[in-house]
mmCIF file as gemmi writes it, N, C-alpha and C atoms, coordinates in Angstrom:
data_model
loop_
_atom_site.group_PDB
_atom_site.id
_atom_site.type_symbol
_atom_site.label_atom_id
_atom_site.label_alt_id
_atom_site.label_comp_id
_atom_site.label_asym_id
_atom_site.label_entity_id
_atom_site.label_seq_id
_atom_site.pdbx_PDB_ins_code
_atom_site.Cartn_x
_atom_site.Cartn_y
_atom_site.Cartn_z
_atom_site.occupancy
_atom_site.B_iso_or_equiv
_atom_site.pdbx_formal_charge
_atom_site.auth_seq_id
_atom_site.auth_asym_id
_atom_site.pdbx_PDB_model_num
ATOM 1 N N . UNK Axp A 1 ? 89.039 121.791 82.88 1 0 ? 1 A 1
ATOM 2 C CA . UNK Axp A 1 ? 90.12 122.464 83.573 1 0 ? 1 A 1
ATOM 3 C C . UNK Axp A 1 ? 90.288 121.812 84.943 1 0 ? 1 A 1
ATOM 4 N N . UNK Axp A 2 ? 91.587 121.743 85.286 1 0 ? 2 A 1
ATOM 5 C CA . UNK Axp A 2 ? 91.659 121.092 86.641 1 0 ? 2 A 1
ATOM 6 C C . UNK Axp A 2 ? 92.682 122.077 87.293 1 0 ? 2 A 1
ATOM 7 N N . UNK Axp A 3 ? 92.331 121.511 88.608 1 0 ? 3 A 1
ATOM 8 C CA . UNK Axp A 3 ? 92.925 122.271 89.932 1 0 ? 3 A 1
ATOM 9 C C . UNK Axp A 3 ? 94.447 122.253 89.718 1 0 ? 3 A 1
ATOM 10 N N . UNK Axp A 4 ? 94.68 120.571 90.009 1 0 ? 4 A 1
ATOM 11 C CA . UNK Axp A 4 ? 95.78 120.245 90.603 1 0 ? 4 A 1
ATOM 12 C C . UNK Axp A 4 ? 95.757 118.558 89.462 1 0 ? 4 A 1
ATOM 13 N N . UNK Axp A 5 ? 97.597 118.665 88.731 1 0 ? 5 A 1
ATOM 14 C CA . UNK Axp A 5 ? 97.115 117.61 88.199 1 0 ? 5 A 1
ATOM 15 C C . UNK Axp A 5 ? 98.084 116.456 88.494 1 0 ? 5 A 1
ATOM 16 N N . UNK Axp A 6 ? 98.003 115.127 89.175 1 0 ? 6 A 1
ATOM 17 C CA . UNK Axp A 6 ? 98.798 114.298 90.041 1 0 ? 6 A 1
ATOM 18 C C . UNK Axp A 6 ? 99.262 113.634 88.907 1 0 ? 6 A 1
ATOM 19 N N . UNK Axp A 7 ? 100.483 113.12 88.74 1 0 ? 7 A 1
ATOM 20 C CA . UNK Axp A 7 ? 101.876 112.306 87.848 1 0 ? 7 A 1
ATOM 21 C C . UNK Axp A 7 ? 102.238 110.788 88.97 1 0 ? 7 A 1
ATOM 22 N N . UNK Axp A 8 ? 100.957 110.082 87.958 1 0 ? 8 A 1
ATOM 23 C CA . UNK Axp A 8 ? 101.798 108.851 88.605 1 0 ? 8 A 1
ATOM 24 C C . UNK Axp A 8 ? 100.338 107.975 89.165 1 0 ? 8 A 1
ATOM 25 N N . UNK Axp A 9 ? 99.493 106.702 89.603 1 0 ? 9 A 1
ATOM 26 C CA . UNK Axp A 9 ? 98.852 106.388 89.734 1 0 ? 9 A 1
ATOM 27 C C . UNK Axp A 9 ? 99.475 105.221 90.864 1 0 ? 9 A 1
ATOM 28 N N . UNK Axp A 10 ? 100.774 105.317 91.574 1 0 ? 10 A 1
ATOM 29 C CA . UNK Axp A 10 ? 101.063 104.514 92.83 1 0 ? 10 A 1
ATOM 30 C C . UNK Axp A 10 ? 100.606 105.158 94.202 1 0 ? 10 A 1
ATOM 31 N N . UNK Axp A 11 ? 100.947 104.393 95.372 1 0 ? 11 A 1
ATOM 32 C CA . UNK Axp A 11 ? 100.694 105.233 96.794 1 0 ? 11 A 1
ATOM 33 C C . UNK Axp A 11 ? 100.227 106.539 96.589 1 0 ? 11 A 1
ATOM 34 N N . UNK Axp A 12 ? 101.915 107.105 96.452 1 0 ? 12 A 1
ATOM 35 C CA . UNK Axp A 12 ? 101.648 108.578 96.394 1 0 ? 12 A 1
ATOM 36 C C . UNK Axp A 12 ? 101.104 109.449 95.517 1 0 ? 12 A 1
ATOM 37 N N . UNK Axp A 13 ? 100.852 108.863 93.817 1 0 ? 13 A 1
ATOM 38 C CA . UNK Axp A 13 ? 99.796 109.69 93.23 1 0 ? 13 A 1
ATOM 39 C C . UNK Axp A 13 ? 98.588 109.653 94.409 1 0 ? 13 A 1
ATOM 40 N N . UNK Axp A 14 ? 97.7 108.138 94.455 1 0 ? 14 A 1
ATOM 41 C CA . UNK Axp A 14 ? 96.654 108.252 94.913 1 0 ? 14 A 1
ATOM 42 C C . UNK Axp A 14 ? 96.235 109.347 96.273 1 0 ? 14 A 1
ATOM 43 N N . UNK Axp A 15 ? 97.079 109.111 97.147 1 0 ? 15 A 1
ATOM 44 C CA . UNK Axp A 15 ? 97.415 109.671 98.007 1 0 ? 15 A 1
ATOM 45 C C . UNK Axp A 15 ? 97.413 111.274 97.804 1 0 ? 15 A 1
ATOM 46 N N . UNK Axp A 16 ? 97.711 111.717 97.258 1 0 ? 16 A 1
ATOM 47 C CA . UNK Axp A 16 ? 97.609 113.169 96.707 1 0 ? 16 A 1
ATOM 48 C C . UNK Axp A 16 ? 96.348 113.661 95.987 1 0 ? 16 A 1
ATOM 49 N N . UNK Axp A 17 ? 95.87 112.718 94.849 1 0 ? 17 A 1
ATOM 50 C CA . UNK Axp A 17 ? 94.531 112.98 94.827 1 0 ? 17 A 1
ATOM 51 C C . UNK Axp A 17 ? 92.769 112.708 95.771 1 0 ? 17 A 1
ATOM 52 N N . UNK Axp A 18 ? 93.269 111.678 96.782 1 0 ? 18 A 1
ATOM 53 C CA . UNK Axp A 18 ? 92.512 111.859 97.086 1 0 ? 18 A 1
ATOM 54 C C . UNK Axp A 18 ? 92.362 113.174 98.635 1 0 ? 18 A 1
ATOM 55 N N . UNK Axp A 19 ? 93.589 113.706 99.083 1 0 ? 19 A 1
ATOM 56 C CA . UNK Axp A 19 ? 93.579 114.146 99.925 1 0 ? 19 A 1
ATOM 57 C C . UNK Axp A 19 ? 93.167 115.866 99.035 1 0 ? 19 A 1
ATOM 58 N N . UNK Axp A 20 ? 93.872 115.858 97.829 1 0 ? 20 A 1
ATOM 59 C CA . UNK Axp A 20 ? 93.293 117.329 96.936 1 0 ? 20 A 1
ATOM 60 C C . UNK Axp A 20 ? 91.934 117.376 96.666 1 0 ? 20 A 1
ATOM 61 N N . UNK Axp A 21 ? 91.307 116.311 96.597 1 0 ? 21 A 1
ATOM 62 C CA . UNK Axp A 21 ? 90.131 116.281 96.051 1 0 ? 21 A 1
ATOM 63 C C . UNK Axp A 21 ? 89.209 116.355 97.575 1 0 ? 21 A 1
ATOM 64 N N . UNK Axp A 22 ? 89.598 115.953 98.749 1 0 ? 22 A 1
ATOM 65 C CA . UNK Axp A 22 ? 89.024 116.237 100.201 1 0 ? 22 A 1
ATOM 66 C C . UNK Axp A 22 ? 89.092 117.826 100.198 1 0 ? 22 A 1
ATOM 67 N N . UNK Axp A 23 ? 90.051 118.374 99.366 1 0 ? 23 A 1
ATOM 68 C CA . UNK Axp A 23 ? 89.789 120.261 99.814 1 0 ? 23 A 1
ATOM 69 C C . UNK Axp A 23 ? 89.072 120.479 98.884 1 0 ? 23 A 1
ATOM 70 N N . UNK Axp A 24 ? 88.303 119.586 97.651 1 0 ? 24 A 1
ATOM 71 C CA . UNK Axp A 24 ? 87.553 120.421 97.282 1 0 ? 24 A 1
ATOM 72 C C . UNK Axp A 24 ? 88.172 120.882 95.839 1 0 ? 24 A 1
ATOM 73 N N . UNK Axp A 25 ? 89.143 120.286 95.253 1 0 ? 25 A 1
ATOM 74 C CA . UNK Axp A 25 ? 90.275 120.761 94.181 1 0 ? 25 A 1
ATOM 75 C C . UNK Axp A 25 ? 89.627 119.479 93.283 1 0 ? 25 A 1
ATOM 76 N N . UNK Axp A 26 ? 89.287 119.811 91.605 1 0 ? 26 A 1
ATOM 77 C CA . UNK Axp A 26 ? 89.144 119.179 90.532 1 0 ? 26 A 1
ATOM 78 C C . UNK Axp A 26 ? 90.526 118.888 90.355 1 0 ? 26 A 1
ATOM 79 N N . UNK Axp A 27 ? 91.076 117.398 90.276 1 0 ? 27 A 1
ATOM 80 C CA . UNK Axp A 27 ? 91.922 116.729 90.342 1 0 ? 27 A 1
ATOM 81 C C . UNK Axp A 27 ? 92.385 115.628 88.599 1 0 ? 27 A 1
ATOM 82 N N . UNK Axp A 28 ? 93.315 115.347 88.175 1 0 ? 28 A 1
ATOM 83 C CA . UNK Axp A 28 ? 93.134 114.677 87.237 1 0 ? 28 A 1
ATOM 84 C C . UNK Axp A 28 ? 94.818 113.631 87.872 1 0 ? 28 A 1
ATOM 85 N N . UNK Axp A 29 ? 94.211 112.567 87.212 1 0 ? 29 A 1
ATOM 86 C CA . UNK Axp A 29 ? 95.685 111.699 87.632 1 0 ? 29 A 1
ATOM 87 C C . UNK Axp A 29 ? 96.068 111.519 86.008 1 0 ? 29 A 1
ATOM 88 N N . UNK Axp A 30 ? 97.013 111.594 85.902 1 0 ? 30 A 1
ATOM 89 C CA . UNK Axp A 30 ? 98.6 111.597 84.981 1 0 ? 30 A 1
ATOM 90 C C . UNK Axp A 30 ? 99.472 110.7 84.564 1 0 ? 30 A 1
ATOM 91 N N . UNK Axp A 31 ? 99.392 110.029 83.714 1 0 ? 31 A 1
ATOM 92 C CA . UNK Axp A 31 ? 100.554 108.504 83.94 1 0 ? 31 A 1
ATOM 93 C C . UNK Axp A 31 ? 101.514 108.642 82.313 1 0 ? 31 A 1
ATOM 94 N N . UNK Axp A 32 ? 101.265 109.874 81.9 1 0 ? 32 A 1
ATOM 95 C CA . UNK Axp A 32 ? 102.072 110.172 80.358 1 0 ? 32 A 1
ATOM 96 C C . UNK Axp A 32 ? 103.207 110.672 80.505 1 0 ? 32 A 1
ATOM 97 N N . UNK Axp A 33 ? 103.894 111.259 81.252 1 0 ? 33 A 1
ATOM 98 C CA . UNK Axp A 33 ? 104.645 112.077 81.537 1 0 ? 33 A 1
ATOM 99 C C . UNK Axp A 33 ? 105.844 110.817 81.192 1 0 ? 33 A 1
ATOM 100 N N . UNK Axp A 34 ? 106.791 111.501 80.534 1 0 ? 34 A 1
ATOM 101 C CA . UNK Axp A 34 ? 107.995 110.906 80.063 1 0 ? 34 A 1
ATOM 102 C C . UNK Axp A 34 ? 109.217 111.285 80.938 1 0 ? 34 A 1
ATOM 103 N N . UNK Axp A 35 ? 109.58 110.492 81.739 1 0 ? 35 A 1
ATOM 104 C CA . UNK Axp A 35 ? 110.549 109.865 82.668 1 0 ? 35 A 1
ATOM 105 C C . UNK Axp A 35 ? 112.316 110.283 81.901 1 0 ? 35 A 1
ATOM 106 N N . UNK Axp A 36 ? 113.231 110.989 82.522 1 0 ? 36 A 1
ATOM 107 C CA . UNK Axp A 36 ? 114.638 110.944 82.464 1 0 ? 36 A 1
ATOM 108 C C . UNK Axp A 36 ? 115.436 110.083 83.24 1 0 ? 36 A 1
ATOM 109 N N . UNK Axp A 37 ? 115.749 109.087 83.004 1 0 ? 37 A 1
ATOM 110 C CA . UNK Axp A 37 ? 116.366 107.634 83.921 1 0 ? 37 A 1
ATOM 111 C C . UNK Axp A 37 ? 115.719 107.437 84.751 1 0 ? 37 A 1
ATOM 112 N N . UNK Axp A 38 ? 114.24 106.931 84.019 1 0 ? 38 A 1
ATOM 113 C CA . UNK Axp A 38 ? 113.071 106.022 85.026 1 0 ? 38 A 1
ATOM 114 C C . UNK Axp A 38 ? 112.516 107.069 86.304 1 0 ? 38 A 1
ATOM 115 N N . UNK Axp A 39 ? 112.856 108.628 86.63 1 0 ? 39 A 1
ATOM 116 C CA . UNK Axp A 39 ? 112.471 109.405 87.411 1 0 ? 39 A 1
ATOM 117 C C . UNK Axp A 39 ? 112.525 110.689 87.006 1 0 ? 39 A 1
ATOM 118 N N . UNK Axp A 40 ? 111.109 111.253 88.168 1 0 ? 40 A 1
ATOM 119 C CA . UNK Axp A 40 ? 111.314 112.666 87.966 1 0 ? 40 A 1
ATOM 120 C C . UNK Axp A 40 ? 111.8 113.091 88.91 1 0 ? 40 A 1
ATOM 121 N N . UNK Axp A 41 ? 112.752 114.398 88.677 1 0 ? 41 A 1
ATOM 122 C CA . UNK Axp A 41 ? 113.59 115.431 89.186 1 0 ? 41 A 1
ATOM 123 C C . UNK Axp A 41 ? 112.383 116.517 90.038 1 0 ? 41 A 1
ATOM 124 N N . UNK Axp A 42 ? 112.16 116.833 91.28 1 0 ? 42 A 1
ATOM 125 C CA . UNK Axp A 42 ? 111.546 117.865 92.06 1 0 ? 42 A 1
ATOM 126 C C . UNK Axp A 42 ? 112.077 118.265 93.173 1 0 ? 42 A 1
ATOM 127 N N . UNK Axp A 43 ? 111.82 119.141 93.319 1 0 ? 43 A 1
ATOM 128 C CA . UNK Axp A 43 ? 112.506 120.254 94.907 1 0 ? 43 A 1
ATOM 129 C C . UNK Axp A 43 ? 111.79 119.297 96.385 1 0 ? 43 A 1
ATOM 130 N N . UNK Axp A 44 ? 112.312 120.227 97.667 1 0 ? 44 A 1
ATOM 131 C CA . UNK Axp A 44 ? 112.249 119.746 98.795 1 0 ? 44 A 1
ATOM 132 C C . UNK Axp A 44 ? 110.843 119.706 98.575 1 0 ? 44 A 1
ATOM 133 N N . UNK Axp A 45 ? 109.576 120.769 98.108 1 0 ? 45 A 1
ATOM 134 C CA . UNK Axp A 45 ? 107.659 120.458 98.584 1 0 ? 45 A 1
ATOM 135 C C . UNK Axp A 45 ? 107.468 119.454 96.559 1 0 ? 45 A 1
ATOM 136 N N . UNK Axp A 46 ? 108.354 118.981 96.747 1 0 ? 46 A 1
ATOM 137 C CA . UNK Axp A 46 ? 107.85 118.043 95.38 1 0 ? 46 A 1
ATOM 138 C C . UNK Axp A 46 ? 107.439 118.693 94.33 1 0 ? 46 A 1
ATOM 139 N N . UNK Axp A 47 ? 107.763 119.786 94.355 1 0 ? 47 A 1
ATOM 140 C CA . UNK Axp A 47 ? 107.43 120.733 92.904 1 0 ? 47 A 1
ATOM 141 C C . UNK Axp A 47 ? 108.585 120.141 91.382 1 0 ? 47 A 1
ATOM 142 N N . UNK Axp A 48 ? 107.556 120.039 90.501 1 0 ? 48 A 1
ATOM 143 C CA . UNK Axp A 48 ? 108.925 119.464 89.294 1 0 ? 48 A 1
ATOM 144 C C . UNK Axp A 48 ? 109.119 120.728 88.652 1 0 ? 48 A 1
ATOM 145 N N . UNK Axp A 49 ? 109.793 120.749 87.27 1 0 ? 49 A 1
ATOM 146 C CA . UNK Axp A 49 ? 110.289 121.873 86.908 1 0 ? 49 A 1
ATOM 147 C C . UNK Axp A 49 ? 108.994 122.46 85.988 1 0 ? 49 A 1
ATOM 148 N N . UNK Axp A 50 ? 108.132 121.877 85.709 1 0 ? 50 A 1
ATOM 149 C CA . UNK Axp A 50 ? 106.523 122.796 85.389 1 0 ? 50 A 1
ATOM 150 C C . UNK Axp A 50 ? 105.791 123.322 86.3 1 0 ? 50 A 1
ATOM 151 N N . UNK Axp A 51 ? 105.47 124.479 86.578 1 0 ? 51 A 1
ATOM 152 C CA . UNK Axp A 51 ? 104.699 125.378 87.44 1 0 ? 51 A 1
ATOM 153 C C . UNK Axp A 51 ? 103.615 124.836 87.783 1 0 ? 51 A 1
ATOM 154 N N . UNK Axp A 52 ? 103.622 124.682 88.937 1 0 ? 52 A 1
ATOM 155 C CA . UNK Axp A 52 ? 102.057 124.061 89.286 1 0 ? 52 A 1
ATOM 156 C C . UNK Axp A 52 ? 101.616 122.67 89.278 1 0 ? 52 A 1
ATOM 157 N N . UNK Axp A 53 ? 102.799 121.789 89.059 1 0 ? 53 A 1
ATOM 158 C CA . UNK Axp A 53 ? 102.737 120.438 88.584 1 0 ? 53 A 1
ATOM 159 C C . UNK Axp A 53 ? 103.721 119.908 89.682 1 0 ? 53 A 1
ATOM 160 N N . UNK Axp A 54 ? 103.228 118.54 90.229 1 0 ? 54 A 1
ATOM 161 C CA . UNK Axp A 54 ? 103.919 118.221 91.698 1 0 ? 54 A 1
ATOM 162 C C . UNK Axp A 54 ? 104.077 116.794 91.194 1 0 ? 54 A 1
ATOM 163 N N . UNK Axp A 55 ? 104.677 115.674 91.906 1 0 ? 55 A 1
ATOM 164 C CA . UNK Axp A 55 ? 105.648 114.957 91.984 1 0 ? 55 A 1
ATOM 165 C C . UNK Axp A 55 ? 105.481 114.38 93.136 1 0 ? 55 A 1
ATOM 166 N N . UNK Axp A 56 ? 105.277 112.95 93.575 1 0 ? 56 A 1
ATOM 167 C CA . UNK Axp A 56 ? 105.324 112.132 94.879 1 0 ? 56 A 1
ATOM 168 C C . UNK Axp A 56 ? 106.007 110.935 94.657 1 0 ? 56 A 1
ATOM 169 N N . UNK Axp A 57 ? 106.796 110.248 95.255 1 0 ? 57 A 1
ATOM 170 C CA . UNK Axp A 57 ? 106.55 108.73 96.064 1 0 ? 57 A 1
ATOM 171 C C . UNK Axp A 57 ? 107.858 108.37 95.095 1 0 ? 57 A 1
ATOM 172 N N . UNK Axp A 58 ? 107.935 106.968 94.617 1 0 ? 58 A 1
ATOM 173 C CA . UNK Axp A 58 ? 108.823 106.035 93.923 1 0 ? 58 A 1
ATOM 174 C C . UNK Axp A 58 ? 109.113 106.915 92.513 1 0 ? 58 A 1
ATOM 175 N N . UNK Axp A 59 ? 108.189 107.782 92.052 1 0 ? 59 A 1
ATOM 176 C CA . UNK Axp A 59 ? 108.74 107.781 90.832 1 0 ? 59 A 1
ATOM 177 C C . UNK Axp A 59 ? 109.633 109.482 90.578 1 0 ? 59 A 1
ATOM 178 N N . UNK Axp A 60 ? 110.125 109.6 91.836 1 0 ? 60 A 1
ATOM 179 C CA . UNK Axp A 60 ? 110.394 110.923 92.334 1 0 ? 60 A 1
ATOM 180 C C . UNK Axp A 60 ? 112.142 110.563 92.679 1 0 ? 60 A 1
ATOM 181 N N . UNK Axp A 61 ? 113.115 110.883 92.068 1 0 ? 61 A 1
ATOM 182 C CA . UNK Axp A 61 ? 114.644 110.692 91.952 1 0 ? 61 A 1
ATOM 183 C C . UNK Axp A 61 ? 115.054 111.384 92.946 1 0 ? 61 A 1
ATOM 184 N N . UNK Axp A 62 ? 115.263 110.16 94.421 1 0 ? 62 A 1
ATOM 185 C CA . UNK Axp A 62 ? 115.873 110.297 95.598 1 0 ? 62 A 1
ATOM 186 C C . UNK Axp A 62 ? 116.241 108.89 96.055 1 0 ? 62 A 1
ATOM 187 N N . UNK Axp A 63 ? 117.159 109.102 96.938 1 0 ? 63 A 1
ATOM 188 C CA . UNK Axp A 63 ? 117.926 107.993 97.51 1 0 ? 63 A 1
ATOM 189 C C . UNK Axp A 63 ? 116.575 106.812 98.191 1 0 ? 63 A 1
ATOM 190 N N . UNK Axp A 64 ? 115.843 107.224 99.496 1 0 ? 64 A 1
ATOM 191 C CA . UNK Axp A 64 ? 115.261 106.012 99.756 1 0 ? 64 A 1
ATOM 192 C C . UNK Axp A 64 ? 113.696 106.087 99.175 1 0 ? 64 A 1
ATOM 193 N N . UNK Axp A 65 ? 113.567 104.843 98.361 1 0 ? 65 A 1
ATOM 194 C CA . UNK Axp A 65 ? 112.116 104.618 98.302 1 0 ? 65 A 1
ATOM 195 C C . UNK Axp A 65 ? 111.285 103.172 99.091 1 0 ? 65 A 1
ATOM 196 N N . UNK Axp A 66 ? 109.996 103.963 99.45 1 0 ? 66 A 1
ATOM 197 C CA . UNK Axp A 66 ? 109.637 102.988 99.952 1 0 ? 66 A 1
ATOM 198 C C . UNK Axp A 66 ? 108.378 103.229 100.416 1 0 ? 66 A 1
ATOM 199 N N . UNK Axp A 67 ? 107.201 102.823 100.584 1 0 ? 67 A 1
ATOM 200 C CA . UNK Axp A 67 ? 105.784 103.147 100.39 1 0 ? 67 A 1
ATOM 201 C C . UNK Axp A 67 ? 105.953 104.052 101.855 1 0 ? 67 A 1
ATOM 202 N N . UNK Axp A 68 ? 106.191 103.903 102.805 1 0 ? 68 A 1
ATOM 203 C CA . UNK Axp A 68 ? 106.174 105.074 103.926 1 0 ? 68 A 1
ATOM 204 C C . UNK Axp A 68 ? 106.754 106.31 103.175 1 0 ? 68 A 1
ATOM 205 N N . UNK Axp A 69 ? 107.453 106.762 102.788 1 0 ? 69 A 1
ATOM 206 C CA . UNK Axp A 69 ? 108.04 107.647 101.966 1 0 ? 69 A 1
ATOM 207 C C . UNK Axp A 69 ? 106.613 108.057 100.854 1 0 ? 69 A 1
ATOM 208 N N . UNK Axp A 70 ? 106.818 107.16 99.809 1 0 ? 70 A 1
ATOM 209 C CA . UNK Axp A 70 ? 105.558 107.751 99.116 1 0 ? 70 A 1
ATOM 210 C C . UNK Axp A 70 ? 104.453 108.215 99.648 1 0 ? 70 A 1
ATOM 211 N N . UNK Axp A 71 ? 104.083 107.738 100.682 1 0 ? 71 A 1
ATOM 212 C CA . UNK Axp A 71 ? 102.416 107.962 101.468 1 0 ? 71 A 1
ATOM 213 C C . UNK Axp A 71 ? 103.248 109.089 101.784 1 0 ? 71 A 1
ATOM 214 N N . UNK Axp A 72 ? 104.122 109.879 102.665 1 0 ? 72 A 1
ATOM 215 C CA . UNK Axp A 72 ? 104.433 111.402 103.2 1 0 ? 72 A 1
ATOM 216 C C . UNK Axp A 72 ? 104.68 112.284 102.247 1 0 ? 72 A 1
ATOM 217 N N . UNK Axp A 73 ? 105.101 111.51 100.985 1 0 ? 73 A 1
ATOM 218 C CA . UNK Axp A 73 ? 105.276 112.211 99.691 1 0 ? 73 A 1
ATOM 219 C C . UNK Axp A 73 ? 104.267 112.726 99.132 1 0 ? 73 A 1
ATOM 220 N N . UNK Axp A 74 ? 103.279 111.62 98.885 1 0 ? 74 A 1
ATOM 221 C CA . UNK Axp A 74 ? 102.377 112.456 98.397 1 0 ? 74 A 1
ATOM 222 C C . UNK Axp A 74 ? 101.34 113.176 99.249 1 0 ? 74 A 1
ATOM 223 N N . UNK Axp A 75 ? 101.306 112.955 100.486 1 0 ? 75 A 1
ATOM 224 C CA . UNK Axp A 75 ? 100.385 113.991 101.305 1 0 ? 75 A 1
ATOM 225 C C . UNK Axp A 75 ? 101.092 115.408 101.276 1 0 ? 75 A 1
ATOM 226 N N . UNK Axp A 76 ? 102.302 115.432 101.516 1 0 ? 76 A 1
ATOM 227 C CA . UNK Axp A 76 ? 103.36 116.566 101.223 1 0 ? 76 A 1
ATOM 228 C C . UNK Axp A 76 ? 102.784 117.524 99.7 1 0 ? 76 A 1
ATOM 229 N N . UNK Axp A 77 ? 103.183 116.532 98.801 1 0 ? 77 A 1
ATOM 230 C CA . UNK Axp A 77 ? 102.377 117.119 97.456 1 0 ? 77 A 1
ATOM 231 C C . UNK Axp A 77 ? 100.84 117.47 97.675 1 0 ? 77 A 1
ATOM 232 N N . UNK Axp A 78 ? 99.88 116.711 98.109 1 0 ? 78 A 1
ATOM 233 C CA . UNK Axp A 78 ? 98.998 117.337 98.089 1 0 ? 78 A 1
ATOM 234 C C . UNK Axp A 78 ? 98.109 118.602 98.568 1 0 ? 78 A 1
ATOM 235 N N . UNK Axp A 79 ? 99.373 118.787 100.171 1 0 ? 79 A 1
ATOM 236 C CA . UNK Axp A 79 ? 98.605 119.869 100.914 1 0 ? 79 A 1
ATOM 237 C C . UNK Axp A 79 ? 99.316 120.96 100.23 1 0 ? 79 A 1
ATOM 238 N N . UNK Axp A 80 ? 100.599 120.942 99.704 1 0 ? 80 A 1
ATOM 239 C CA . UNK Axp A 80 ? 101.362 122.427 98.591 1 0 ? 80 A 1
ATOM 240 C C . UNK Axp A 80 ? 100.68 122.468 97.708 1 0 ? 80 A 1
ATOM 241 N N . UNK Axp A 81 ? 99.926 121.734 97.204 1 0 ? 81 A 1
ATOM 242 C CA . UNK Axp A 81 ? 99.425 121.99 95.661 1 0 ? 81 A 1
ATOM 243 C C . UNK Axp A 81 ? 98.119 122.468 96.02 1 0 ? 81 A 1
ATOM 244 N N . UNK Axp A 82 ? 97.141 122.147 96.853 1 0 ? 82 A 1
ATOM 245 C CA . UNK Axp A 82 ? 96.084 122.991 97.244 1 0 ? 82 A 1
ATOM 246 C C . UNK Axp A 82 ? 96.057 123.934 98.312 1 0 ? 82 A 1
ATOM 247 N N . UNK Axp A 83 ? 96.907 124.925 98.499 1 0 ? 83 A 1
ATOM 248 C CA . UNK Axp A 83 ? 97.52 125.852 99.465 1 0 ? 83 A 1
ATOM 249 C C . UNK Axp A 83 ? 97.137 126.95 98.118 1 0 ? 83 A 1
């Protein structure tokens, strides 16, 4: 069973697991998840449309990408998902 489970193994996955796994959260990283035009769809704290399941960086369907973005992305994801 895991805490918190991260989608994606770039910047901002990593970035999210390792900052979830600093609080102390059993973490699993994710790279199956099947893509709707090469991205996933999530709200303003990176929540996707499964409960409890978060979303960071490049593979997250918004206008600018770019590793500064992913790194705030996924710290963003990680401190909502272990809150």
């Amino acid at each position: 069973m895991y805490d918190i489970i991260v989608i994606g193994a770039g910047p901002a996955g990593i970035s999210s697991a390792i900052y979830a796994t600093s609080r102390g959260k059993n973490v699993l990283i994710y790279e199956g998840l099947t893509l709707i035009n090469g991205y996933i769809s999530v709200n303003e704290k990176m929540e996707t449309s499964i409960s409890g399941v978060y979303a960071a960086g490049d593979i997250c369907a918004k206008q600018v990408r770019q590793i500064a973005t992913a790194v705030a992305d996924g710290a963003i994801a990680g401190i909502n998902a272990s809150i």
